[in-house]
MIBA-861090 format. One record per residue: residue number from 1; residue in one letter; x, y, z of N, C-alpha, C in turn. Coordinates in steps of 0.1 Angstrom, whole numbers, plus 5000, padded with zeros to 4 digits. Atoms other than C-alpha are relative to their C-alpha. Layout:
NUM_a_X_Y_Z_X_Y_Z_X_Y_Z
...
//
This chain:
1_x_5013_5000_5007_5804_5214_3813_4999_4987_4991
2_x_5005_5014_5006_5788_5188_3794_4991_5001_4987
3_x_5013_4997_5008_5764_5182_3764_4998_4983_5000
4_x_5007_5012_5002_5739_5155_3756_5001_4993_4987
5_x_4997_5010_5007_5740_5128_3730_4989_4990_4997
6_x_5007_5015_4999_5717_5098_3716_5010_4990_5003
7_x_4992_5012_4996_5730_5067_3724_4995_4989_5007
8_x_5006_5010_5001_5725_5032_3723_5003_4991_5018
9_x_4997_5004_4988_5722_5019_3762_4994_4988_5013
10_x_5005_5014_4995_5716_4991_3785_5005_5006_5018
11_x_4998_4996_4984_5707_4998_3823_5000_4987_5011
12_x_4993_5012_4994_5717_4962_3833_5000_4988_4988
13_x_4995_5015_5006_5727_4928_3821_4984_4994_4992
14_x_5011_5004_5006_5690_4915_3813_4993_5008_4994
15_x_5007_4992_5002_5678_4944_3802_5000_5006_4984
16_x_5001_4996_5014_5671_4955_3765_5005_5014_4997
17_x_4999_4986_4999_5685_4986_3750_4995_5008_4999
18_x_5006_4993_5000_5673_5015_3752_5006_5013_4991
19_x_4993_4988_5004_5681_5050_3733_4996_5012_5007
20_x_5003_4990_4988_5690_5071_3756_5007_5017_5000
21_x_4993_4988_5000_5703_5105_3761_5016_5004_5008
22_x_4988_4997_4988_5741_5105_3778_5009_5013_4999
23_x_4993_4982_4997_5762_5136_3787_5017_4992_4992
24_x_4986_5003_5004_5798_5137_3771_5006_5014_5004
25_x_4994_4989_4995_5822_5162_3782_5004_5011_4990
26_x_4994_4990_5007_5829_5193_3767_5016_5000_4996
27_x_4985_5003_5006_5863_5191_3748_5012_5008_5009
28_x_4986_4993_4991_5894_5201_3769_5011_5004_4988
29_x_4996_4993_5008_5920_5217_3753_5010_4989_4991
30_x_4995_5009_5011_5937_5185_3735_4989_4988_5000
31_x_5005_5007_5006_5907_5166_3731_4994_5006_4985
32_x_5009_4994_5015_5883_5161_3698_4990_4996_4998
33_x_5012_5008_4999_5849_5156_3693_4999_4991_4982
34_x_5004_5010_5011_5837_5127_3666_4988_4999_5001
35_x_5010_5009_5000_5809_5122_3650_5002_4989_4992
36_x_4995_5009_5004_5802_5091_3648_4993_4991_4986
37_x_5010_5005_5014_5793_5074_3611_4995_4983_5006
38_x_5002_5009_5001_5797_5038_3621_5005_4989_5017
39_x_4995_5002_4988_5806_5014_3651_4993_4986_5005
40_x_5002_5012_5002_5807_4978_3649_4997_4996_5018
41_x_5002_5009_4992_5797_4951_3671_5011_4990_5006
42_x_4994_5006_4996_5820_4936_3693_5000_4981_5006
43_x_5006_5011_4991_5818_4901_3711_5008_5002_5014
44_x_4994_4997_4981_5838_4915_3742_4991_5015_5007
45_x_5010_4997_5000_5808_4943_3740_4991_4993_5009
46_x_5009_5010_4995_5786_4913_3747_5005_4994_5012
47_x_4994_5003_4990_5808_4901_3774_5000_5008_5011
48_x_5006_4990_4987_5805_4933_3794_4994_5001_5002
49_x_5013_4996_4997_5775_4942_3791_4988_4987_5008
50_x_5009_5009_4992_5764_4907_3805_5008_4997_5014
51_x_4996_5007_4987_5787_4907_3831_5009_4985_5001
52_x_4997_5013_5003_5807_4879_3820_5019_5005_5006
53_x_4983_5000_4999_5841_4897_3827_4999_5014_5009
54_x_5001_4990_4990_5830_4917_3859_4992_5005_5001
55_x_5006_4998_4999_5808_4933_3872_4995_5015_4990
56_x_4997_4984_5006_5800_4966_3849_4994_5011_5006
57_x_5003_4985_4995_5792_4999_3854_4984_5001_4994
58_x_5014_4999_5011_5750_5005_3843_4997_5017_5007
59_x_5002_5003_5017_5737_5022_3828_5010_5004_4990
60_x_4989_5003_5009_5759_5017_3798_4998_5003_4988
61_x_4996_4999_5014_5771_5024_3762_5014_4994_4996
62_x_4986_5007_5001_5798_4999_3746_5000_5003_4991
63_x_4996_4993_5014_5809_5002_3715_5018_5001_5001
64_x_4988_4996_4995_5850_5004_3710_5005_4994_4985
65_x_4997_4997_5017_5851_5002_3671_4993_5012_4991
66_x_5008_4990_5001_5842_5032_3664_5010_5013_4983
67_x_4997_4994_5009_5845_5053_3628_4987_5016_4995
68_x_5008_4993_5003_5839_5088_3620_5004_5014_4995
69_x_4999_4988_5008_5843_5126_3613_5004_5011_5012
70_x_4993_4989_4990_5864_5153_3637_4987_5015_4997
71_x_5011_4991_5001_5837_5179_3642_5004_5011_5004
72_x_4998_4989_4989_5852_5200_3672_5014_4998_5004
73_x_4989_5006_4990_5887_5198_3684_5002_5017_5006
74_x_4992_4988_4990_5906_5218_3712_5005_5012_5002
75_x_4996_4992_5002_5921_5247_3716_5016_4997_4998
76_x_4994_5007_5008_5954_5228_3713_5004_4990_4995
77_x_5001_5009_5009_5948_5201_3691_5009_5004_4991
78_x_4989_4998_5017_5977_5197_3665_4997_4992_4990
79_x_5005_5007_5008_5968_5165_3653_4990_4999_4987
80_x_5012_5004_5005_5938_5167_3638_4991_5014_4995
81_x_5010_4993_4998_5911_5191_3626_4992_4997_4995
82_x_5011_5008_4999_5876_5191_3618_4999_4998_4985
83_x_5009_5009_5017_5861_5173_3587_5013_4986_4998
84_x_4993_5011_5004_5892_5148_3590_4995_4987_5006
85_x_5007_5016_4993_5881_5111_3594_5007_4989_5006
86_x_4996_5008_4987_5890_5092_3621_4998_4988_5004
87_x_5001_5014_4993_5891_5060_3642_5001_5002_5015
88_x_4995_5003_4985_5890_5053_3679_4999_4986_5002
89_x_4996_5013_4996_5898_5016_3692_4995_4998_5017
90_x_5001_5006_4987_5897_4999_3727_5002_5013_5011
91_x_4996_4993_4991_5912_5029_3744_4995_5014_4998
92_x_5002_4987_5005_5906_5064_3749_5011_5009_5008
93_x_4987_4991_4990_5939_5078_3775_5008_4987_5004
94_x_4988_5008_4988_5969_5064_3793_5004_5009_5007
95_x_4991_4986_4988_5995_5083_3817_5006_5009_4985
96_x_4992_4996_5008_6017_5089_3784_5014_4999_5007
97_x_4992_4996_4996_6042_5089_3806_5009_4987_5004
98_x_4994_5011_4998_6055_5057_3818_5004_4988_4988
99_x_4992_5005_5011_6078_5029_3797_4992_4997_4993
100_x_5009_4999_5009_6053_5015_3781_4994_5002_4990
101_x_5003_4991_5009_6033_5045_3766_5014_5007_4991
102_x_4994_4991_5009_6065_5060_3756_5006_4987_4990
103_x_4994_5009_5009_6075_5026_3735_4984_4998_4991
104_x_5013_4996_5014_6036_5035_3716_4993_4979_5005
105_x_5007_5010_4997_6022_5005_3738_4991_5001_5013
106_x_5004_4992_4996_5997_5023_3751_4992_4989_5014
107_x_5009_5010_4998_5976_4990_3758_5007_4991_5016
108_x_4996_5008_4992_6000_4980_3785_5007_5010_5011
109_x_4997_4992_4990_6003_5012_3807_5002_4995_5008
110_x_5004_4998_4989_6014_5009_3838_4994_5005_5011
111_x_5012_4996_4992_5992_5031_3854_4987_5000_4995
112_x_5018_5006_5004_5964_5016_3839_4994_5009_4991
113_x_5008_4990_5008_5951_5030_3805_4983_4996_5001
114_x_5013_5001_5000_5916_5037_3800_4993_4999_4987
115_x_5008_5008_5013_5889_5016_3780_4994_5010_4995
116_x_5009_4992_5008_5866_5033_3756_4983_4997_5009
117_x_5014_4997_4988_5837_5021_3779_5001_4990_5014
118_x_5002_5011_4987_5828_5005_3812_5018_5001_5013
119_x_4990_4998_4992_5860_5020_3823_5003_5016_5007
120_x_5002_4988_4995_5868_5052_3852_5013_5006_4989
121_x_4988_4986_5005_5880_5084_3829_5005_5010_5011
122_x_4989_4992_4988_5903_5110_3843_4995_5010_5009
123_x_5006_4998_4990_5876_5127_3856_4988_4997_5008
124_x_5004_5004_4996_5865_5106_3873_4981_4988_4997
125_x_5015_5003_5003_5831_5096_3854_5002_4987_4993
126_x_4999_5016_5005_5824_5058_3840_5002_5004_4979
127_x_4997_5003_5015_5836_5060_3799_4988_4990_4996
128_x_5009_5003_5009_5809_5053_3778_4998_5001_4979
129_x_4992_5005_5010_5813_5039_3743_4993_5006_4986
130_x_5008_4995_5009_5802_5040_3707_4990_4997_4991
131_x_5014_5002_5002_5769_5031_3698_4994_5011_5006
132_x_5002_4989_5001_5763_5065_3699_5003_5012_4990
133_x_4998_4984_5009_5764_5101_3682_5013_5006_4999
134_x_4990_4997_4996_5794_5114_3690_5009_4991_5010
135_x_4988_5007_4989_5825_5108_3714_5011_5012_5004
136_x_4992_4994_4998_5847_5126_3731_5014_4997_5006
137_x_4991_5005_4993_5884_5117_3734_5013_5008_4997
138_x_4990_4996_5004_5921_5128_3740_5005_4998_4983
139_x_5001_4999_5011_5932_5138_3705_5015_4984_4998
140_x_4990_5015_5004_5963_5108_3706_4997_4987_5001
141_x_5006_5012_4996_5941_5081_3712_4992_5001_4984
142_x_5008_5004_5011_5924_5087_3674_5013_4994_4993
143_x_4992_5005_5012_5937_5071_3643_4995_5006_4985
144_x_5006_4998_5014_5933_5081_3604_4995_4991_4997
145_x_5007_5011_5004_5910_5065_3586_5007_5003_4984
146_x_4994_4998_5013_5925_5062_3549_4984_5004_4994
147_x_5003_4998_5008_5910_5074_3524_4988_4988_4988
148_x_5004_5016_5005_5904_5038_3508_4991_4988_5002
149_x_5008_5007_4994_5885_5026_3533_4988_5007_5006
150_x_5009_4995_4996_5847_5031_3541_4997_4997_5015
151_x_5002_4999_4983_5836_5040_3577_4995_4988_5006
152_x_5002_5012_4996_5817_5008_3578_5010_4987_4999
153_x_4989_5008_4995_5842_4985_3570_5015_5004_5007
154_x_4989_4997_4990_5867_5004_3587_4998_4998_5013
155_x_5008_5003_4987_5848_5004_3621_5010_4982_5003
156_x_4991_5013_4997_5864_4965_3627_5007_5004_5003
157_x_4986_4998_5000_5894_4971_3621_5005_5006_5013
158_x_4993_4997_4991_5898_4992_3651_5002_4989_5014
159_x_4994_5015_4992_5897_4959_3673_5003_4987_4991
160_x_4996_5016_5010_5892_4925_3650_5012_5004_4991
161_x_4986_4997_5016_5920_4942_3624_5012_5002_5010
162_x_4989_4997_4985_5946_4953_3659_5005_4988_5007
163_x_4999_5010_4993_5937_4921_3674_5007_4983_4996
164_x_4992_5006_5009_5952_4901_3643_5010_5003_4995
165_x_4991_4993_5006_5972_4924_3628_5016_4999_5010
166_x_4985_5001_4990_5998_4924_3659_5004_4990_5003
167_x_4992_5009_5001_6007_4893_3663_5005_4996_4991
168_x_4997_5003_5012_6007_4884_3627_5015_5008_4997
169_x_4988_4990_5001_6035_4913_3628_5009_4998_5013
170_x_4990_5002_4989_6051_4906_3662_5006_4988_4996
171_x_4995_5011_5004_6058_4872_3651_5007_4994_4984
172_x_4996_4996_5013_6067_4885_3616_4998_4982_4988
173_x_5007_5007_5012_6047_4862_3596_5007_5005_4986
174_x_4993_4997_5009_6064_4864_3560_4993_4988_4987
175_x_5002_5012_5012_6062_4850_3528_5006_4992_4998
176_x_4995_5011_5004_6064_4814_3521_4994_4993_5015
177_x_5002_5006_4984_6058_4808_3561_4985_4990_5000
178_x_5010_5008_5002_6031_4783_3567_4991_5001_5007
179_x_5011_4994_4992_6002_4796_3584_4983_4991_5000
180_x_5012_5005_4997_5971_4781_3600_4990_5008_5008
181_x_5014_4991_4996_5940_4803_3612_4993_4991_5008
182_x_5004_5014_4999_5922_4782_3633_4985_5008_5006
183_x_5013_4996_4998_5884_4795_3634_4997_5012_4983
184_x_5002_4995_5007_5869_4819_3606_4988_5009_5001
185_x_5011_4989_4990_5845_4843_3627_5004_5011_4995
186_x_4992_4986_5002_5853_4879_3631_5012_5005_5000
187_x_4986_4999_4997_5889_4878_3641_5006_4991_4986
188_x_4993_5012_5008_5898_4845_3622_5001_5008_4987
189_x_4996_4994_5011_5886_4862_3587_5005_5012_4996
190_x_4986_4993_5003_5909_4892_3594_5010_4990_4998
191_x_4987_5006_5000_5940_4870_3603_5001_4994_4983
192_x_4999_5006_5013_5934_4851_3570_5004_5012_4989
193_x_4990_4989_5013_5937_4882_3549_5014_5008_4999
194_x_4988_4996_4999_5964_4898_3564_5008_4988_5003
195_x_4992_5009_5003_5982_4868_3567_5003_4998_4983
196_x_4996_5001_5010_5979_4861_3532_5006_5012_4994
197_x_4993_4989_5006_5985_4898_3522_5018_5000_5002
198_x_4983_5007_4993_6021_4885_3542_5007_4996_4989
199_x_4993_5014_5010_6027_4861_3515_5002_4991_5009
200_x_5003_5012_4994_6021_4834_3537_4988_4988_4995
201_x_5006_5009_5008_6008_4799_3527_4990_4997_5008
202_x_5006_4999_4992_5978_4801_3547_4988_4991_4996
203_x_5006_5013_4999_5957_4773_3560_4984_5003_5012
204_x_5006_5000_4986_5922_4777_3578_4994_4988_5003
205_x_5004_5012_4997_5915_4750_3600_4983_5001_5009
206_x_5012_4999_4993_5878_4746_3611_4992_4988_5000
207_x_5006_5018_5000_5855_4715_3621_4995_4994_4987
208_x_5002_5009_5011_5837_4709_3589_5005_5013_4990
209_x_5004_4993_5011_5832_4724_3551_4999_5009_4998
210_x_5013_4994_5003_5808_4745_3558_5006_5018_4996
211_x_4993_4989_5002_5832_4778_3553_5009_5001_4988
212_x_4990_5002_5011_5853_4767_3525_5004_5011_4991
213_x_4996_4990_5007_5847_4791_3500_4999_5010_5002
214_x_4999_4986_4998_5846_4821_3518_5014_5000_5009
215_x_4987_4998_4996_5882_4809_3533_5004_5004_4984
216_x_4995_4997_5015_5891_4808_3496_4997_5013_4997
217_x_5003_4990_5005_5878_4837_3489_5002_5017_5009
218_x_4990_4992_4991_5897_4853_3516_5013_5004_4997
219_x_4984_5000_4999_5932_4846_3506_5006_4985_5003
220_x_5004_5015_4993_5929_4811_3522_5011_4993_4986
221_x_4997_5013_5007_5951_4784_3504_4994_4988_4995
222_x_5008_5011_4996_5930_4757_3517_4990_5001_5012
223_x_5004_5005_4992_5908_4749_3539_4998_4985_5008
224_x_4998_5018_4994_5912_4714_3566_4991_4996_5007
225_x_5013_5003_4991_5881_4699_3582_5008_4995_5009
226_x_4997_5014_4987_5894_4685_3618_4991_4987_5004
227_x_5014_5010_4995_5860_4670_3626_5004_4990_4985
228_x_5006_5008_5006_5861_4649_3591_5010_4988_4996
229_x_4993_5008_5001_5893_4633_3597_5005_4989_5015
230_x_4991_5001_4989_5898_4612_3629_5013_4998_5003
231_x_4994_4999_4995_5929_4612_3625_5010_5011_4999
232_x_4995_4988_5001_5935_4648_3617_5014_5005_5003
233_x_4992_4998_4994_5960_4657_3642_5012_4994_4997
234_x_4988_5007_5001_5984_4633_3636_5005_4996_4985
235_x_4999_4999_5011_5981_4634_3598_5008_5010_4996
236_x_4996_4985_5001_5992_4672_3599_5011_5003_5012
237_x_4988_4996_4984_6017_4669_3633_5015_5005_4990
238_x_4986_4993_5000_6047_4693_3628_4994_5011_4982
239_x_5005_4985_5010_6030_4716_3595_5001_5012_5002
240_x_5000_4986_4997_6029_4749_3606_5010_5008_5004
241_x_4990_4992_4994_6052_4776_3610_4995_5008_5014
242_x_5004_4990_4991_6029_4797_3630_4983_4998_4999
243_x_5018_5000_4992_5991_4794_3646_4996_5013_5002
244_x_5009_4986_4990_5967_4825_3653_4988_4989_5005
245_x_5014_5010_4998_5938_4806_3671_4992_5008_5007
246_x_5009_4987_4999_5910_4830_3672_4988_4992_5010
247_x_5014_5006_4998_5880_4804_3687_4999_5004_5016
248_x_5005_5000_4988_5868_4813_3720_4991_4992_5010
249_x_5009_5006_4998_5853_4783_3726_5013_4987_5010
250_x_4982_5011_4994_5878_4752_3751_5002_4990_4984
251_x_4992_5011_5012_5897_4732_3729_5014_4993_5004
252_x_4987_5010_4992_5930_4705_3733_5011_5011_4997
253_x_4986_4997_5001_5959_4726_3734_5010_4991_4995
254_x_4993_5006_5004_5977_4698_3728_5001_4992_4984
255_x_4996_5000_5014_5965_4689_3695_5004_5013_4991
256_x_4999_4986_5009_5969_4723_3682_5014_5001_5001
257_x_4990_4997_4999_6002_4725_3697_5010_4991_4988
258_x_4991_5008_5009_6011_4694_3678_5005_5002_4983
259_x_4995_4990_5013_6007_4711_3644_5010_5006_4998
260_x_4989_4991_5005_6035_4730_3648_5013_4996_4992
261_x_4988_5002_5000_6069_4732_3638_5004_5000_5011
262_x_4990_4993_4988_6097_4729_3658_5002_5015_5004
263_x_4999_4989_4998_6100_4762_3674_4987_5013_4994
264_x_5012_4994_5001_6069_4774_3662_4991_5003_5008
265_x_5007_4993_4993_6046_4794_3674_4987_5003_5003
266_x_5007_4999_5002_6011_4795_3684_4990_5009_5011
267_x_5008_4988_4997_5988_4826_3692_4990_5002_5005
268_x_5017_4998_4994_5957_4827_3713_4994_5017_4999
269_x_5005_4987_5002_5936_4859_3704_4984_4998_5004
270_x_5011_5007_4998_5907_4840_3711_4996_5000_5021
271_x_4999_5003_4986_5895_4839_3753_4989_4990_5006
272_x_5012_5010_4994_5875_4805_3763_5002_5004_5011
273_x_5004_4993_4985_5859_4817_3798_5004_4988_5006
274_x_4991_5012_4995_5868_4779_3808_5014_4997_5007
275_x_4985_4999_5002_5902_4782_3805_5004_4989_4993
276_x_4994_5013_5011_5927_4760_3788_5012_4991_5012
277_x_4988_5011_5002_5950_4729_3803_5010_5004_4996
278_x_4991_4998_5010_5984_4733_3793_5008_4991_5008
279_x_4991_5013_4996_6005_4701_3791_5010_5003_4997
280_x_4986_4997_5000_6041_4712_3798_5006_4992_4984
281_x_4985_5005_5013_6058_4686_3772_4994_5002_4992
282_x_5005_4989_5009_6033_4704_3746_5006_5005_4995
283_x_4991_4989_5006_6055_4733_3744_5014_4995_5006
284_x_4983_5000_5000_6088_4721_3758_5005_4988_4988
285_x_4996_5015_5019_6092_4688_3729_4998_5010_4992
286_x_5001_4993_5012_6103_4707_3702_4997_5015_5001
287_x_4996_4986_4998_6108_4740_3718_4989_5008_4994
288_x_5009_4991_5009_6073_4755_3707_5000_5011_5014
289_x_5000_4990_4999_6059_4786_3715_4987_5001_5007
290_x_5014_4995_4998_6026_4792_3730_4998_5012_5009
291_x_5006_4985_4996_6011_4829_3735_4993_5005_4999
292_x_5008_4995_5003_5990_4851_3738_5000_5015_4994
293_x_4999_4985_5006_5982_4891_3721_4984_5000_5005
294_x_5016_4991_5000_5953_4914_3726_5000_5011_4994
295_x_4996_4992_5012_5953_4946_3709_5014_5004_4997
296_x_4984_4990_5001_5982_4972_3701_4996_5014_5007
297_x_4998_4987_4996_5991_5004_3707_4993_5013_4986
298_x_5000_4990_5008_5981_5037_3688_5005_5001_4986
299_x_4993_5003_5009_6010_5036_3664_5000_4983_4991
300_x_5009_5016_5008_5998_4997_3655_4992_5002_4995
301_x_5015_5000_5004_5966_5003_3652_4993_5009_4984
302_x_4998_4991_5010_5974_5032_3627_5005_4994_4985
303_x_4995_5015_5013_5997_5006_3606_4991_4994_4996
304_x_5008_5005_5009_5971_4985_3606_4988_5007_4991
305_x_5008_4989_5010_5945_5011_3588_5006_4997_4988
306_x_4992_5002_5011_5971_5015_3567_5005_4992_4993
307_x_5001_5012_5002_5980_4980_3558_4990_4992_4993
308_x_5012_5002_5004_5946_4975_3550_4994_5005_4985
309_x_5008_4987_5010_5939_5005_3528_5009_4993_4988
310_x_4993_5007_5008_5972_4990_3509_5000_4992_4995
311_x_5003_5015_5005_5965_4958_3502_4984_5003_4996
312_x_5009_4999_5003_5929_4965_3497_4989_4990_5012
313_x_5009_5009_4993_5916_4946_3530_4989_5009_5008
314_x_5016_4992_4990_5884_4953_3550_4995_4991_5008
315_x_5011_5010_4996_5862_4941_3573_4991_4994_4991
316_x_5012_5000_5007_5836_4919_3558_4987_4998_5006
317_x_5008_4995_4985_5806_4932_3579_4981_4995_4991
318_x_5016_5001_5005_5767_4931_3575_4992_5012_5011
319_x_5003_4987_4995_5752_4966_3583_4983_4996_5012
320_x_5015_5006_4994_5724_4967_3610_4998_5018_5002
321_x_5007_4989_4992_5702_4996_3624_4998_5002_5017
322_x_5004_5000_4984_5698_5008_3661_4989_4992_5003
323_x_5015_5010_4995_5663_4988_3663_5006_4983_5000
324_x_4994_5017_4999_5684_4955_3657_5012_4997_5008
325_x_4984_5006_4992_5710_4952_3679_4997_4989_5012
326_x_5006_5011_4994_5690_4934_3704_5000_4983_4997
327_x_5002_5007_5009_5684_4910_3676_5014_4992_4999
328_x_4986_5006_5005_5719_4911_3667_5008_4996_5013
329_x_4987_5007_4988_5740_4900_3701_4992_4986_5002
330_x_5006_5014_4998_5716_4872_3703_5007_4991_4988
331_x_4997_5011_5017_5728_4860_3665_5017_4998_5002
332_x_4980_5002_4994_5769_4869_3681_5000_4985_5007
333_x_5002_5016_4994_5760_4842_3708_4996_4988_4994
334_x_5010_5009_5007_5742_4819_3685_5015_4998_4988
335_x_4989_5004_5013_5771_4822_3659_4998_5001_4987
336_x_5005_5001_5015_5748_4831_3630_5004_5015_4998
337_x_4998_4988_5010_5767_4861_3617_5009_4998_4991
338_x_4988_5005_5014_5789_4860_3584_5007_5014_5007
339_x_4984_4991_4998_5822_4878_3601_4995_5014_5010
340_x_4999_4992_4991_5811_4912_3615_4986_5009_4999
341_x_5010_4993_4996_5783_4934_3628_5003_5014_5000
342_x_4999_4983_5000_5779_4973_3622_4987_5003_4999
343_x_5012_4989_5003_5756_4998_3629_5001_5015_4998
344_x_5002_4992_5001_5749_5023_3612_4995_5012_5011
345_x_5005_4996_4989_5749_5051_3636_4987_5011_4998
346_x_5012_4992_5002_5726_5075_3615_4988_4994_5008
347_x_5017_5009_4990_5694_5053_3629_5006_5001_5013
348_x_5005_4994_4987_5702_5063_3663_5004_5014_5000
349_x_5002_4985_5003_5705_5097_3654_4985_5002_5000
350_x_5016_5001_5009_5670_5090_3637_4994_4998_5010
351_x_5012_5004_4991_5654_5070_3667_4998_5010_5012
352_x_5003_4991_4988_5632_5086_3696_5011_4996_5012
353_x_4992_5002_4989_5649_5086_3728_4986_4990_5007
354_x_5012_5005_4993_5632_5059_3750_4997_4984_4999
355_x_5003_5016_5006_5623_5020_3746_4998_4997_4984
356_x_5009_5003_5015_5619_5022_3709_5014_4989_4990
357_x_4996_5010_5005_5646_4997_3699_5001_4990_5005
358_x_5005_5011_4997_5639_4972_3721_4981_4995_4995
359_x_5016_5006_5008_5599_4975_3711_5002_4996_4987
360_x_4998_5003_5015_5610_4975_3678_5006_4984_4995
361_x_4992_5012_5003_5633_4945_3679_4990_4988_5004
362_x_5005_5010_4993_5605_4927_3699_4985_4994_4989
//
């Protein structure tokens, strides 16, 4: 059985959203239903839904930062019950069963875990996301939401805060270590706070100025214009203990590489559709490191919450309405947002079913 839902949806790649009515499954006996308060804006959202990383599934609902409130759970749900507040991330199942899942790395099943949208669930129907009313997912796929943190700035965190947070911790950033950020977007101004929350002497590098004091006012040490020095690179060769480089745009690998330390290490979280060059004696001179991370697992994703709530970090978002989202992936592409996008999901609760946030946005 099934029930119906608003929800924010797009029935191809050129096509404007619409708010529409989608089915969600009736809770099995370890799922839980969510409603949902809040449920940020992604830019790998905007990547699916245009078709940029495959063909997708239409019509659609993305969404995969999603924060909210346990309404309904299972008959045996242990985890969780209703009125506790929650998180769901990138995933909503795996097998549980293979190495992987049982090392709480959920994100790297072998038999293929399943996305929060645009991906086949276990029975069989396309996963559909959250820019919506609800959700319905296996109950070990949520996270707590602390207490400390509000549903809108929490919302991030379940990808931009996972997507930093794990390497920053895999690569056990510390205090004193010498850290470079290299962008200050959505990703970048996570890494910056939790880096600094590290005690790390953290450096963000970006082309000009024009970000200064809101690295500062991040955690930031400094900020380094590249663009305002030609000879940047070679001014700064061998500084860094460790790189996150969030930009998704091509860039030299090789000067970035040069920043490092010996044996240092440097982090792509960032995915130019281009791709990147990589000049072997880069990383083999001086024994560097170059890698990549994408999210975490469950038990990460949880830390990081937690982490957050601790230190006092958050996303720093700018709230939108269902009638703006249209508005807003154009200003993602364009690059005119300060850090992160959320919508409030009340307003698609609120709007008719039907063309009315695309008329609206137009």
């Amino acid at each position: 059985m099934t029930f119906t839902v608003k929800a924010l949806q797009k029935t191809g790649p050129d096509q404007p959203f619409d708010v529409a009515e989608i089915e969600r499954r009736d809770p099995r006996a370890d799922d839980i239903v969510i409603d949902i308060k809040a449920a940020g804006v992604c830019h790998s959202d905007i990547h699916t839904i245009t078709n940029e990383w495959g063909r997708a599934h239409f019509p659609l609902t993305v969404g995969h930062e999603i924060a909210g409130v346990v309404s309904e759970v299972g008959a045996d749900v242990t985890r969780w019950k209703v009125g506790d507040r929650v998180g769901v991330g990138c995933l909503v199942n795996s097998c549980g069963d293979c190495e992987q899942c049982r090392e709480d790395n959920e994100q790297f099943c072998l038999n293929g875990a399943t996305g929060t949208y645009n991906s086949e669930d276990v029975d069989g129907t396309i996963t559909q996301g959250g820019y919506s009313e609800k959700i319905v997912v296996n109950e070990r796929f949520a996270v707590r939401i602390p207490e400390k943190l509000e549903f809108l700035e929490a919302a991030p965190l379940l990808c931009a805060g996972i997507t930093t947070y794990n390497p920053i911790t895999h690569w056990d950033v510390k205090e004193g270590d010498k850290v470079a950020v290299v962008g200050l977007g959505g990703l970048g101004h996570m890494g910056v706070q939790i880096a600094a929350a590290k005690g790390a002497d953290v450096t963000v590098l970006s082309r000009t100025r024009a970000k200064e004091a809101d690295a500062l006012a991040l955690g930031a040490n400094r900020l380094a214009a590249t663009a305002e020095d030609p000879d940047f690179f070679a001014n700064h060769r061998g500084e860094f203990d460790f790189i996150l480089n969030t930009v998704s745009a091509a860039f030299e690998l090789k000067d970035y590489l040069g920043l490092l330390k010996p044996r240092g290490a440097m982090v792509l979280v960032g995915l130019p559709p281009e791709g990147l060059p990589l000049p072997a004696g880069a990383v083999i001179g001086n024994s560097k490191v170059l890698a990549g991370s994408n999210i975490g697992g469950i038990a990460a994703t949880q830390e990081t919450l937690d982490f957050c709530a601790e230190h006092g970090l958050a996303a720093k978002i700018e709230v939108i309405s269902a009638e703006q989202i249209d508005e807003a992936y154009e200003r993602v592409v364009t690059g005119d947002v300060h850090f992160r996008l959320v919508i409030d999901t009340a307003t698609i609760t609120d709007a008719p079913v039907g063309p009315a946030a695309a008329a609206s946005a137009a």
